[in-house]
C-alpha positions in Angstrom: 138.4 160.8 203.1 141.7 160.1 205.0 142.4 161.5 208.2 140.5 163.3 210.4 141.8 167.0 210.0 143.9 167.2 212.9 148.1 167.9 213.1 147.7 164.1 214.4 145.4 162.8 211.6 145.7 165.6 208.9 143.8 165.2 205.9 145.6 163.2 202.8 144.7 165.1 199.4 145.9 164.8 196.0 145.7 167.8 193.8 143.2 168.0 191.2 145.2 166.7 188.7 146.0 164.1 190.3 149.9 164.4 190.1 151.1 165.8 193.8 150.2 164.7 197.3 149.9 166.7 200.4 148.2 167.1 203.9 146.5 168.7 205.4 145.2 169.7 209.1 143.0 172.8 211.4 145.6 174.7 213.8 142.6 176.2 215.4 145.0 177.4 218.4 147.0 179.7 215.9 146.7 183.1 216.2 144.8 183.5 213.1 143.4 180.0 213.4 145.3 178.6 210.2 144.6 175.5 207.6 148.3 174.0 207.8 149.1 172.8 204.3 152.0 170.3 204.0 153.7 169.6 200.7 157.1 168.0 200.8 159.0 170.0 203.4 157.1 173.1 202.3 154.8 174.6 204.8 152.0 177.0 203.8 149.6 178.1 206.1 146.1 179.5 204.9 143.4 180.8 207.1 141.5 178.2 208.4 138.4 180.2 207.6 139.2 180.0 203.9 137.0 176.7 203.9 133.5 178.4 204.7 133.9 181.9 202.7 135.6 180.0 199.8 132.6 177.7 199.8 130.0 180.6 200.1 131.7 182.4 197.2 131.7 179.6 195.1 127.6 179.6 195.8 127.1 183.4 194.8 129.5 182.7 191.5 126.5 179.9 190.8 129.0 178.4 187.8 132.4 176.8 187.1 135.0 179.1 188.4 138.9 178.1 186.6 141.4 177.5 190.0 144.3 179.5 188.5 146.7 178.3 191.1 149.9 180.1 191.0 152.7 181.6 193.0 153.1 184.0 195.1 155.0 186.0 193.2 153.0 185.4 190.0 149.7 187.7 189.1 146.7 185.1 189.1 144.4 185.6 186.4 141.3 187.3 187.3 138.2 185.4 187.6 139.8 182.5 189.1 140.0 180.9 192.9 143.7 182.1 193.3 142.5 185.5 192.2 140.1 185.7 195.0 142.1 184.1 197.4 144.2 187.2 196.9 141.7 190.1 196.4 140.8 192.7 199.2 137.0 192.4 198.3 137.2 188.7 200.3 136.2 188.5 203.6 139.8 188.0 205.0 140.8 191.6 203.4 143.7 190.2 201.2 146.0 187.0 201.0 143.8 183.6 202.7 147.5 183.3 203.1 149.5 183.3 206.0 153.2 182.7 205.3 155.2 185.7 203.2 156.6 184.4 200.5 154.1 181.3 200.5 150.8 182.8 200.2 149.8 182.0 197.0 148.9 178.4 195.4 145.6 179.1 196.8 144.1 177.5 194.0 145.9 174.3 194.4 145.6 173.2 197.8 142.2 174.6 198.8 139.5 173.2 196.0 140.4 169.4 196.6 140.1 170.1 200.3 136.7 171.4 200.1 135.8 168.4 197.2 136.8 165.9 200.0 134.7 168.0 202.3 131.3 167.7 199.8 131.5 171.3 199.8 132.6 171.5 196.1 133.1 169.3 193.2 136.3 169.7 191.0 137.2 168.7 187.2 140.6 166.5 187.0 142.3 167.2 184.2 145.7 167.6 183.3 145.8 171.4 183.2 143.0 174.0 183.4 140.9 172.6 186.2 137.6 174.5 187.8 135.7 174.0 190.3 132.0 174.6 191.5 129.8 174.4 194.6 127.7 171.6 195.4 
């Protein structure tokens, strides 16, 4: 994997895909500790415990799980990691998302960080991708 996770060394991902490249890196001195996410000059900031619990609930769904990554503003399609990123059955309460009006794309940025982690493998297709725990 590239980097090393830190705002110094972030982590280099592509999305599963394959078409859009991004970093990543732990701001474990935010207040909450936060997953910085930078695509572009967009910044979206996740909670940096959004790696464990995302991981654990891929274990308990013991099967493929569709990512579903969408806006924000969007409805995610239940069943899917976006969907869960958002529900307030998670461990977090609600959005793994920290920065209104950028919450959402949970589903994007999140399953090829864990994949790179070992914590989850991902399909890469052009559309439709899922995911599973390893």
């Amino acid at each position: 994997m590239a980097g090393s996770g830190t705002a110094e060394d972030p982590w280099r991902l592509t999305t599963a895909p394959g078409t859009s490249e991004y970093t990543m890196y732990r701001d474990e001195a935010a207040d909450p500790p936060a997953l910085v996410c930078q695509v572009g000059s967009t910044t979206l900031k996740y909670h940096l415990s959004a790696i464990d619990d995302l991981a654990a609930w891929l274990r308990e769904q013991g099967d493929w799980v569709p990512l579903g990554a969408t806006d924000e503003q969007k409805p995610a399609a239940d069943g899917t990691v976006e969907a869960w990123g958002r529900d307030e059955g998670n461990p977090v309460g609600g959005w793994y998302g920290l920065r209104k009006g950028y919450r959402g794309r949970f589903g994007m940025y999140l399953p090829p960080l864990l994949e790179e982690l070992g914590l989850a493998e991902l399909t890469h297709d052009k559309r439709n991708n899922s995911m599973r725990a390893v």
